[in-house]
C-alpha positions, 0 to 999 in steps of 0.5 A: 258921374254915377247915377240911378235912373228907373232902377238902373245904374247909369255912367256919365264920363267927362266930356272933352272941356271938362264937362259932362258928355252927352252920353250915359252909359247903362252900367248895369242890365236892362232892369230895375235891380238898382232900385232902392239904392243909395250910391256912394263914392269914397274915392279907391277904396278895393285895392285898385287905382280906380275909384270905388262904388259903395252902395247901401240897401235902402230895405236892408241897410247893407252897405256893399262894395263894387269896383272897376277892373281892366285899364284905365284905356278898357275899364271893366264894370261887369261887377256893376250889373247886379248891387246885390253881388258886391261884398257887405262890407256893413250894415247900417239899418235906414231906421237908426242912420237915414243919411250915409255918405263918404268923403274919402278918408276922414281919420287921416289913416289913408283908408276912406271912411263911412258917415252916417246923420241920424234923424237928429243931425247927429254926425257919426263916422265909421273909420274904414279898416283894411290895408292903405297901400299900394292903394286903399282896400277897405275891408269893413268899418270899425267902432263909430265914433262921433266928430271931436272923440265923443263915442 
């Protein structure tokens, strides 16, 4: 479980009986960078057979991707320390899409996808584009499109 506390990123792993630990862990440094972002969690989504962070700017609405290298016994999450780093994958201004979120891939092409709820309730998906094997790599978004075909 990923988490954002006084502006900093923390990790909190799987405990032994399928429970969370006692520990968390500061992902990111020991500032406020994080402050002001929205975390969200599509699954593998940057080429690796690790899940992916997407963060969105609250100020900004840049949504960025972040990914953990190294080996599933020495994961690596050095591009965790400043959210301003990752690559902009889009921008979806706070104003126009107050709620974003992920759930993987909602189109069925292997590629996990964005959604956004305007201040109406108004559910638009935004289909991930890139490449799906050998695992997800989501480079961008493509044109929204609402829930049963609506544009």
């Amino acid at each position: 479980m990923l988490f954002v506390e006084n502006g900093r990123l923390w990790l909190v792993e799987r405990g032994f009986i399928d429970d969370l630990s006692d520990e968390a862990v500061l992902l990111s440094g020991n500032d406020t960078r994080w402050a002001g972002y929205e975390l969200l969690t599509p699954g593998r989504a940057q080429g690796a057979d690790f899940p992916t962070l997407w963060a969105r700017s609250t100020k900004d609405g840049t949504v960025r991707a972040f990914s953990i290298t190294g080996t599933p016994a020495a994961p690596v999450f050095s591009a965790f320390a400043d959210p301003a780093a990752g690559p902009v994958l889009t921008t979806l201004a706070p104003a126009a899409h107050p709620r974003v979120g992920s759930d993987g891939d909602l189109t069925g092409d292997g590629l996990p996808d964005l959604w956004s709820a305007d201040a109406a309730g108004q559910v638009t998906v935004f289909p991930g584009t890139g490449t799906a094997t050998p695992y997800p790599t989501v480079t961008g978004f493509g044109p929204a499109a609402r829930p049963g075909g609506n544009p």
